[in-house]
C-alpha positions as CSV (number, residue, x, y, z in Angstrom):
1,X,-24.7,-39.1,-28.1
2,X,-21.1,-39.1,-26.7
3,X,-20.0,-40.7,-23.3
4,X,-19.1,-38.1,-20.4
5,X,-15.9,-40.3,-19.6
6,X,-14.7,-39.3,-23.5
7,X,-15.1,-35.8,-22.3
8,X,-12.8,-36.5,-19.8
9,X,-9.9,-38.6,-21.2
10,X,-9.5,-36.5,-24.2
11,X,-9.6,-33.1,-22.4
12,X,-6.8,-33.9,-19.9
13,X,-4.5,-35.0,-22.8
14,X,-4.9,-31.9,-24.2
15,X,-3.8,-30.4,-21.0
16,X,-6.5,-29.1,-19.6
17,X,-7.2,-29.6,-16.0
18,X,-10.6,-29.4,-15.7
19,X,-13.5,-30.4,-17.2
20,X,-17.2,-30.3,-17.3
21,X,-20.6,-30.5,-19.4
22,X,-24.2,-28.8,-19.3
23,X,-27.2,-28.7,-21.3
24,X,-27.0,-25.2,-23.5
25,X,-29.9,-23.6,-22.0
26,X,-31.1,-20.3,-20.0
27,X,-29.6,-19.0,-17.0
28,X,-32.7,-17.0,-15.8
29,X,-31.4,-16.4,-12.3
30,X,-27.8,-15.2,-13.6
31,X,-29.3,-13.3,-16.2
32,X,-31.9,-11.0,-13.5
33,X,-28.5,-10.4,-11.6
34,X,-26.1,-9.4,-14.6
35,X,-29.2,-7.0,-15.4
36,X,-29.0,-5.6,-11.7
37,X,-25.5,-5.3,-11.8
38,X,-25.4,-3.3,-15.1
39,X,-28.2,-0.6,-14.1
40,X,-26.1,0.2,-10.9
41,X,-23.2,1.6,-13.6
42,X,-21.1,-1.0,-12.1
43,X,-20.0,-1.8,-15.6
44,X,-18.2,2.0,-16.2
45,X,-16.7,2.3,-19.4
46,X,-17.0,-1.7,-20.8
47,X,-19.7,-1.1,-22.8
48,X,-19.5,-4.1,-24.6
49,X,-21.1,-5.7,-21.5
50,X,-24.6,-4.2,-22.5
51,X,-24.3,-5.9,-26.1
52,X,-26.2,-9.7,-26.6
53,X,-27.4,-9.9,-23.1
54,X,-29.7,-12.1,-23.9
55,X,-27.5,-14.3,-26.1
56,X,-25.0,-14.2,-22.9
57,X,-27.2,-16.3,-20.3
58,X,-28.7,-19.0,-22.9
59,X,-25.7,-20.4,-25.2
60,X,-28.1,-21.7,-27.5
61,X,-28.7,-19.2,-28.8
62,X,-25.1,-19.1,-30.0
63,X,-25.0,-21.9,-32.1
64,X,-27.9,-22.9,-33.9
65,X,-29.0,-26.4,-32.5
66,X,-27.0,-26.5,-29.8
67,X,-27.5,-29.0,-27.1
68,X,-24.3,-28.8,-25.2
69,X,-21.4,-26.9,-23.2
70,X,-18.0,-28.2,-22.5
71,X,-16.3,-26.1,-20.4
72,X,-13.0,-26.8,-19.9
73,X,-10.5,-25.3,-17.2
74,X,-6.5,-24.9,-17.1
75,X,-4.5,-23.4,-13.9
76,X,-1.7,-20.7,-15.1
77,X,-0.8,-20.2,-11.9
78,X,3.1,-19.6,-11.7
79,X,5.7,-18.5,-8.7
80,X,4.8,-14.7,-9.7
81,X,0.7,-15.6,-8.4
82,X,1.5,-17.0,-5.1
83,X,2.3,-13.3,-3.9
84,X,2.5,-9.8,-5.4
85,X,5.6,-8.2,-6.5
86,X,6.9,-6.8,-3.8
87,X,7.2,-2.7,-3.6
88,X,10.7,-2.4,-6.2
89,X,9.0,-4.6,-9.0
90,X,6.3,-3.2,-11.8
91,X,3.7,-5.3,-10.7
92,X,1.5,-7.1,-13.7
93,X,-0.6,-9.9,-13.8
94,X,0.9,-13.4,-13.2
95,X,-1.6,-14.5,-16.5
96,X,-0.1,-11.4,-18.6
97,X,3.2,-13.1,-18.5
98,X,2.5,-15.7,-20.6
99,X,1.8,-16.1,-23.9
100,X,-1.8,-14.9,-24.6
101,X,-4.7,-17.3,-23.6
102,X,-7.1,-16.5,-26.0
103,X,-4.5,-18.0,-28.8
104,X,-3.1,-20.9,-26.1
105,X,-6.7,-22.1,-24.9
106,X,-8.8,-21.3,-28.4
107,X,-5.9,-24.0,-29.9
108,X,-6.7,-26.6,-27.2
109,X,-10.4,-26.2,-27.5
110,X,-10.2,-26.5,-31.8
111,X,-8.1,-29.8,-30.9
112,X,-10.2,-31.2,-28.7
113,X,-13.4,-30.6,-31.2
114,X,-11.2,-32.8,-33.7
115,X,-11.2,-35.4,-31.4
116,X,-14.5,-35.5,-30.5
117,X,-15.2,-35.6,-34.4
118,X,-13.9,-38.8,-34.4
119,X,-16.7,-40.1,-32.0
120,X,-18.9,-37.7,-33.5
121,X,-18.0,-37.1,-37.3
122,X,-21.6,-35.0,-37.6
123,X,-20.6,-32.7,-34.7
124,X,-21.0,-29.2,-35.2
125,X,-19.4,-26.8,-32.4
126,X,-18.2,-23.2,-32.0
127,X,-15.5,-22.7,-29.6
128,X,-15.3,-19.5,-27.2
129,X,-12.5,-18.0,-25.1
130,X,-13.8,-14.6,-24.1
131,X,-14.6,-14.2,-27.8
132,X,-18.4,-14.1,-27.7
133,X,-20.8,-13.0,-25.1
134,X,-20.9,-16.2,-22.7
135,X,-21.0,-16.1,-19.1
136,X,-18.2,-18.2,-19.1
137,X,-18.0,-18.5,-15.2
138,X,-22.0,-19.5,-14.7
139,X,-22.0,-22.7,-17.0
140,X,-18.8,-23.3,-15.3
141,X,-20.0,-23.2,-12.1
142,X,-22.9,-25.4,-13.0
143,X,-21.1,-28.0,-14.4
144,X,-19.0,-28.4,-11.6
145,X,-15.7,-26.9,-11.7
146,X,-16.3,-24.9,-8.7
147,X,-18.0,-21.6,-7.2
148,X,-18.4,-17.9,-7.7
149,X,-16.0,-16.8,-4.9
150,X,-16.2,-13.4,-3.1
151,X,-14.1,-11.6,-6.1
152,X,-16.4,-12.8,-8.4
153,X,-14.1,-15.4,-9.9
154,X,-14.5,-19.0,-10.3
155,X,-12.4,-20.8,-7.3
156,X,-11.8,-24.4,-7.4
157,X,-11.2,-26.3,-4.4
158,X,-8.0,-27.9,-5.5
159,X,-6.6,-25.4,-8.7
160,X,-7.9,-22.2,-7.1
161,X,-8.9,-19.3,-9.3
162,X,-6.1,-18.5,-11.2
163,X,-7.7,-20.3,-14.0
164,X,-8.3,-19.6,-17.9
165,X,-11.8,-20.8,-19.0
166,X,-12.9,-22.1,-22.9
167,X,-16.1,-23.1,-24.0
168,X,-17.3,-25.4,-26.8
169,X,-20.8,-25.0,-27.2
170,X,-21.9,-28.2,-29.2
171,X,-25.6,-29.7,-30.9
172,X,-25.0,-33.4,-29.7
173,X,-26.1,-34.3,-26.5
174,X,-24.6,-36.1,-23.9
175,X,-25.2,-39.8,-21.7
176,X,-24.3,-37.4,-18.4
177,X,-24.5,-34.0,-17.2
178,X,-22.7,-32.8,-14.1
179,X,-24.0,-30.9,-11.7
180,X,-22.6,-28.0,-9.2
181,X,-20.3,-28.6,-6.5
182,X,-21.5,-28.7,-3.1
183,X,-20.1,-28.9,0.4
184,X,-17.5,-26.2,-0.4
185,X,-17.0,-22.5,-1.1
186,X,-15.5,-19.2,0.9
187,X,-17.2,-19.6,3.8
188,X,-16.7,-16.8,6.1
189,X,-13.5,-15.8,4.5
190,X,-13.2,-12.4,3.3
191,X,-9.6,-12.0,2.6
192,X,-10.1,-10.7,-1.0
193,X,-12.4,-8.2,0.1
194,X,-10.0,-7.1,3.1
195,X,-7.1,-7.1,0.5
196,X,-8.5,-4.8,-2.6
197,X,-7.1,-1.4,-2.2
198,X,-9.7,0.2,-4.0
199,X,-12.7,-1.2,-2.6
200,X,-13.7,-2.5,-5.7
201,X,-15.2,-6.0,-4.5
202,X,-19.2,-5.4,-3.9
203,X,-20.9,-7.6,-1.2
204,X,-23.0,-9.8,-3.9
205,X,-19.9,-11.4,-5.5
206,X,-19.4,-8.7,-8.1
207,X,-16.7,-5.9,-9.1
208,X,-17.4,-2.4,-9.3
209,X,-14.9,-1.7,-12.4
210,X,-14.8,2.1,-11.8
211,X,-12.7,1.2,-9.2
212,X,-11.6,-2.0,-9.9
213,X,-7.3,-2.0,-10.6
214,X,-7.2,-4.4,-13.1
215,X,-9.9,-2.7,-15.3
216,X,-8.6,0.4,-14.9
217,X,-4.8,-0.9,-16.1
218,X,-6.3,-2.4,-19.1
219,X,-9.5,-0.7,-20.4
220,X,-10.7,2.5,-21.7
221,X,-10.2,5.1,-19.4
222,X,-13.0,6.9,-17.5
223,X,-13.0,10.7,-18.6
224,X,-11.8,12.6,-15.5
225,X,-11.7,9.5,-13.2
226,X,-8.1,9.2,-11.6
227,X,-8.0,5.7,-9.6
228,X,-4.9,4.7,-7.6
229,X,-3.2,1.6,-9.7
230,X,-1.1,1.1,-6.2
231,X,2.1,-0.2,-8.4
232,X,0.3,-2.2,-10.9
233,X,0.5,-1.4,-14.7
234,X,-1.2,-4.0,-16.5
235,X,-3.8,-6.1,-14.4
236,X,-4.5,-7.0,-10.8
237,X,-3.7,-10.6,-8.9
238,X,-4.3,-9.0,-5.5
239,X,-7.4,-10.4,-4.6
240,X,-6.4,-14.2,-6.2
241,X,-3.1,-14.2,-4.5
242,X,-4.5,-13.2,-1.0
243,X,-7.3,-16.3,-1.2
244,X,-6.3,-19.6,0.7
245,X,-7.1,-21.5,-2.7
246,X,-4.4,-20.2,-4.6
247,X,-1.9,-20.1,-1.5
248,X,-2.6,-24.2,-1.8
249,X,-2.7,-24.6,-5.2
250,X,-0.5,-26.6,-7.3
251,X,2.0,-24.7,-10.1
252,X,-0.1,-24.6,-13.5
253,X,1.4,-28.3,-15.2
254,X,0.7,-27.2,-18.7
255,X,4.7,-26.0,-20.1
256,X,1.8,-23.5,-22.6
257,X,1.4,-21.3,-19.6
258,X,5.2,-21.0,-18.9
259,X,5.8,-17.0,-18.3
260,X,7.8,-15.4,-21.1
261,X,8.5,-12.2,-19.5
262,X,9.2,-11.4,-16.4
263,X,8.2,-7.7,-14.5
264,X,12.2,-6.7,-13.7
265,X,11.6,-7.1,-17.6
266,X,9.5,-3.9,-17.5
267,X,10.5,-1.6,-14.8
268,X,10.1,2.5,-14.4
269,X,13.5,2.6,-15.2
270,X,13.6,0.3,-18.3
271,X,10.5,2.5,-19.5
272,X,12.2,5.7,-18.9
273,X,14.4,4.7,-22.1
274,X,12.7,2.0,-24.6
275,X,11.0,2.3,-27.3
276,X,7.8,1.0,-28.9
277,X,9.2,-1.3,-31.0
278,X,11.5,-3.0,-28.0
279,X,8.0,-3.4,-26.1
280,X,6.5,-4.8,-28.8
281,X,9.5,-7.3,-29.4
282,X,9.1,-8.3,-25.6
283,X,5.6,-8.7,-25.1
284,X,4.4,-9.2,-28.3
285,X,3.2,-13.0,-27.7
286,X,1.1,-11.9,-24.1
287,X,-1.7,-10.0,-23.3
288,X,0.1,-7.2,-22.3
289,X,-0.1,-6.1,-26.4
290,X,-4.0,-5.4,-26.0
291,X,-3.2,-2.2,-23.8
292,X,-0.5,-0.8,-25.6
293,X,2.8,0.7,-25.2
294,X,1.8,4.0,-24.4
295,X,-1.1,3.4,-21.6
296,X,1.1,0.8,-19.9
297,X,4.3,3.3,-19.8
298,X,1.9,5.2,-18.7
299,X,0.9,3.5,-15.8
300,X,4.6,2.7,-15.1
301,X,6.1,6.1,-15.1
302,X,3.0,7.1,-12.5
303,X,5.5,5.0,-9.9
């Protein structure tokens, strides 16, 4: 068994902001929704979201023996979140400027398994950043690091949502569990909503990705489905930037989550004339990679 408070001095060393711990079980409630949301098509052309359901709500099934989940939380929220690009600049995801967090937060997680190792030299973990199906933002919302807002994204009272996530789902248990957050949440607020262009936020806290800007910037595209992008060629931060949360929250502290582009970087004009290599040489640490130089000049040149 390993103390909660080791949790907890270890994790913010590491640079993580946020940190909290649940039994690995089933989330039957989350699960009969995901279901709902899936037969409504609401999941267009990510497939992959109909693969290991099951294995999704109940992360132990995972890791064989598992008793635990660690999820841990850290803010990448820079000057380019706290409002969109105005009307002259691409517009991209504050989080697609940096340096990709899969590689930034799967490095953290692996470090911070070492050091519970040496509490725990029999611990056996697997670590997850949006590499394995996990409903990342349930267990994190059960063990405390805030609520499902309205755009269906984590939202904590003091970092807002403009948050990467990471998972270590362990077999040693625990001498304390938290437990949800209570007392806060959006309230009556519906700025996000108000704010999509696209109507892609649905009234039960989930995202219609036919429709949603960021999905359609970054994943396979819907055969003969033409969806406004508004500006945007690689994500979507209107609905986070437009919630009071973020508007409060402090700059990301961890220097990891520094941007290393910027959008002047990657303008019409700038795409009118470079080559795949030059993109490649620019963005080739950040997310931006995933979609490709064609599909985002793409989405640039569309003005």
């Amino acid at each position: 068994m390993i103390g909660r408070n080791v949790i907890t001095k270890v994790a913010s060393e590491l640079g993580f902001d946020l940190v909290g711990v649940v039994r690995a079980r089933a989330l039957v409630d989350e699960h009969k929704r995901f279901n709902e949301w899936l037969l409504e098509g609401n999941n267009s052309t990510l497939g992959y979201l109909e693969r290991n359901v099951e294995k999704r709500f109940d992360a132990s099934l995972l890791v064989e023996g598992s008793r635990s989940v660690i999820v841990c939380a850290v803010s990448y929220l820079s000057e380019y979140g706290k409002e969109v690009n105005n009307a002259s600049q691409t517009k991209i995801a504050s989080y697609a400027l940096n340096r990709d967090y899969h590689l930034s937060v799967r490095e953290m997680l692996e470090k911070l398994a070492q050091r519970l190792k040496e509490y725990y030299p029999e611990l056996r973990y697997r670590a997850f950043v949006d590499s394995a199906p996990l409903a990342e933002k349930s267990y994190a919302r059960l063990a405390g690091l805030g609520w499902i807002g309205r755009q269906s994204l984590l939202v904590n009272p003091t970092f807002g949502s403009m948050m990467h996530l990471g998972e270590l789902v362990v077999d040693v248990e625990f001498d304390e569990y938290d437990t949800p957050l209570e007392g806060v949440g959006c309230g009556s607020c519906r700025r996000c909503v108000e704010a999509c262009p696209n109507g892609a936020i649905l009234e039960n806290r989930t995202i219609d990705t036919r429709r949603c800007i960021s999905c359609r910037t970054i994943e396979r595209e819907e055969e003969g489905s033409e969806v406004p992008l508004h500006g945007w060629i690689f994500g979507c931060d209107i609905c986070q930037t437009v919630c009071p949360f973020n508007q409060h929250a402090p700059l990301h502290r961890n220097p990891q989550f520094d941007p290393c582009v910027t959008p002047d970087m990657l303008s019409a004009e700038r795409f009118a004339t470079m080559t795949e290599e030059e993109f490649n040489a620019l963005v080739g640490t950040t997310p931006m990679l995933r979609a490709g130089f064609e599909r985002i000049r793409k989405n640039a040149l569309k003005g």
